[in-house]
Residue, then its C-alpha position, 0 to 999 in steps of 0.5 A: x051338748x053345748x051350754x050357752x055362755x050366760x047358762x054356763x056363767x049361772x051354773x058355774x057361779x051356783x057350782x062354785x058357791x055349793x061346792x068351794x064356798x060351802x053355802x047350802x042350797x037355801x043361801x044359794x037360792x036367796x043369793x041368785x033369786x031362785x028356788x031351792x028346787x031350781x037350785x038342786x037341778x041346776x046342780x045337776x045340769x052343771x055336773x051333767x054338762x061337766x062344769x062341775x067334775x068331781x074327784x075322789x080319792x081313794x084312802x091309800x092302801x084302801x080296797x075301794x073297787x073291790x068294796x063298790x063291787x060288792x055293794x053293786x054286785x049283791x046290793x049291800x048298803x056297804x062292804x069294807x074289805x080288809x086285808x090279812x095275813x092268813x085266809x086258811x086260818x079262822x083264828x087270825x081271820x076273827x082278829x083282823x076283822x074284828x078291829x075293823x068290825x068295831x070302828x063300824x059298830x061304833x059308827x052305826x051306833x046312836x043314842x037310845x038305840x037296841x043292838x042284837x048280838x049273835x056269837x062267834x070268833x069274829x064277834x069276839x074279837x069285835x067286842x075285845x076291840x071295842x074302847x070303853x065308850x058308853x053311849x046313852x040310851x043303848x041296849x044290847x040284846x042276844x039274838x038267840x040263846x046260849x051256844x057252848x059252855x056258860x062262861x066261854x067267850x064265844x057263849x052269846x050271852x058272855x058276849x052280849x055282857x062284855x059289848x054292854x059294859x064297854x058301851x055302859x048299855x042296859x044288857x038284855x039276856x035270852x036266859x036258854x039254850x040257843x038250840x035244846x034237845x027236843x021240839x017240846x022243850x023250844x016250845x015250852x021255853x019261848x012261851x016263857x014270859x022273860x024269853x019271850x020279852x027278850x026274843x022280842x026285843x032281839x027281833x026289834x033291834x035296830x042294828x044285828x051284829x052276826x057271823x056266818x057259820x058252816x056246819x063242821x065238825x071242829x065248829x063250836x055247835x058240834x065239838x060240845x056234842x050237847x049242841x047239833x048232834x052228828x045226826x043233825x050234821x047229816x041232816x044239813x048235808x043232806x038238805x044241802x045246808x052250806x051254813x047258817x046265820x043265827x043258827x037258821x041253815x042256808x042252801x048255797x043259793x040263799x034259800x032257808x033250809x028247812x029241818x025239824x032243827x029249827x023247831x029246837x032253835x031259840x032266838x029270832x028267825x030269818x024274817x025277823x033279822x030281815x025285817x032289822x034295818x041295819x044287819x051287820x055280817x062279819x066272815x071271811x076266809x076260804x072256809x066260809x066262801x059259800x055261807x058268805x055267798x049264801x048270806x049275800x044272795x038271801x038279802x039279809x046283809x046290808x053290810x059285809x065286813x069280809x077279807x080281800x080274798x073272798x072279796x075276790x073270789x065273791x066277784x069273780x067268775x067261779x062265784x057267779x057260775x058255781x052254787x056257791x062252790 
């Protein structure tokens, strides 16, 4: 479609004046004697009819289509890809993520805000990255109980100290188990008054932080032998488990896996992580393709820090057609 020539002048001028002279909208409408309505559409109109066109840039070495793909594929608010050295190895996957997982934490984090922390290798490595950098007001929640021996860096609550000292953030601990031997003993222990509190204020955190597990036996829930039992693993095999997030399994397409283990397990369900605007999931390698798959087919991410492989596998052929495999 043509524009006249006095209707291409105004939107050139109006164009030029937004995008090169930096004035708002408001100074726009004062200086062309029309409304700030008028002004956002004929915006509009001057990029529709290709006065304006508009250039981005890529940052170099970058992985911006793989990102955008991501985020149209599976309906993330954002994906940022990172490249790294080894996709079989779990340990330099959580080093290389971690780094890239810090910067976005501290570009989410505001003033006054609750941050729930799950636990793994990966969320290690993104509080070991993490600069001494207090920000007022912050608190910093586990969103489930302790997992491994007390002490080890893995352990949620040891993680939940460690991020609370670098941001000088009030610490909120879930003083349990995150997952105890029997239902009766869950019971008892979420109707205790300071877990409950704690539960709580997880559950009403404005921003998670979490990783994606699978159920193997080198993983840290199963090489105590206090934490999932070998009965347990089967359980979840059998269920078609292929992973979980805050300890809560997920199938290969998404759905909640449901077992008498969630009745055992402390920390906040999947409703309730659904119902935190920002979650944050940080996973990658060959070894997590289905939970990752999983996790972004359920809708709980709204951000996925992954690797460029799985990046490339989570858009490809074999991701859309397999359940998860």
């Amino acid at each position: 479609m043509s524009v006249g020539l006095e209707d291409h002048r105004l939107l050139y001028r109006i164009a030029r004046a937004y995008y090169v002279e930096g004035q708002t909208q408001q100074q726009i409408s004062e200086r062309f004697g029309v409304s700030r309505p008028k002004v956002s559409r004929l915006l509009q109109r001057a990029r529709d009819m290709r006065v304006v066109n508009i250039t981005l840039v890529p940052p170099p070495g970058g992985h911006a289509d793989l990102e955008h793909g991501l985020e149209q594929r599976y309906g993330l608010d954002e994906a940022i890809v990172v490249p790294i050295s080894d996709p079989d190895d779990p340990d330099s996957i959580a080093l290389e993520l971690g780094p890239v997982a810090a910067d976005c934490l501290l570009r989410l984090l505001e003033p006054n805000c609750t941050l729930g922390l799950a636990w793994g290798r990966s969320l290690l490595a993104m509080v070991e990255a993490l600069p001494a950098r207090p920000t007022a007001g912050v608190t910093v929640v586990q969103l489930n109980g302790g997992l491994g021996p007390v002490g080890m860096l893995e352990h949620s609550a040891e993680l939940a100290r460690a991020a609370a000292q670098k941001l000088s953030a009030r610490l909120q601990l879930v003083p349990a188990p995150g997952i105890v031997s029997t239902v009766e003993a869950a019971r008892v222990l979420r109707a205790d008054a300071q877990i409950s509190s704690a539960l709580a204020i997880g559950a009403s955190a404005d921003i998670a932080v979490v990783g994606l597990g699978v159920p193997t036996p080198e993983s840290v829930l199963l090489s105590s032998g206090s934490i999932i039992t070998s009965e347990d693993l089967e359980a979840l095999a059998k269920a078609g488990a292929v992973g979980d997030i805050v300890l809560r399994y997920l199938d290969a397409e998404g759905a909640p896996v449901h077992l008498p283990l969630n009745e055992r397990i402390i920390g906040v369900t999947l409703d309730e992580l659904a119902s935190i605007k920002r979650v944050v999931g940080i996973a990658g390698g060959i070894g997590k393709r289905k939970i990752i798959r999983s996790a972004l087919l359920s809708g709980l991410l709204g951000t996925l820090i992954t690797d460029q492989t799985t990046a490339e596998w989570l858009l490809s052929d074999e991701a859309e057609q397999r359940s998860g495999g």
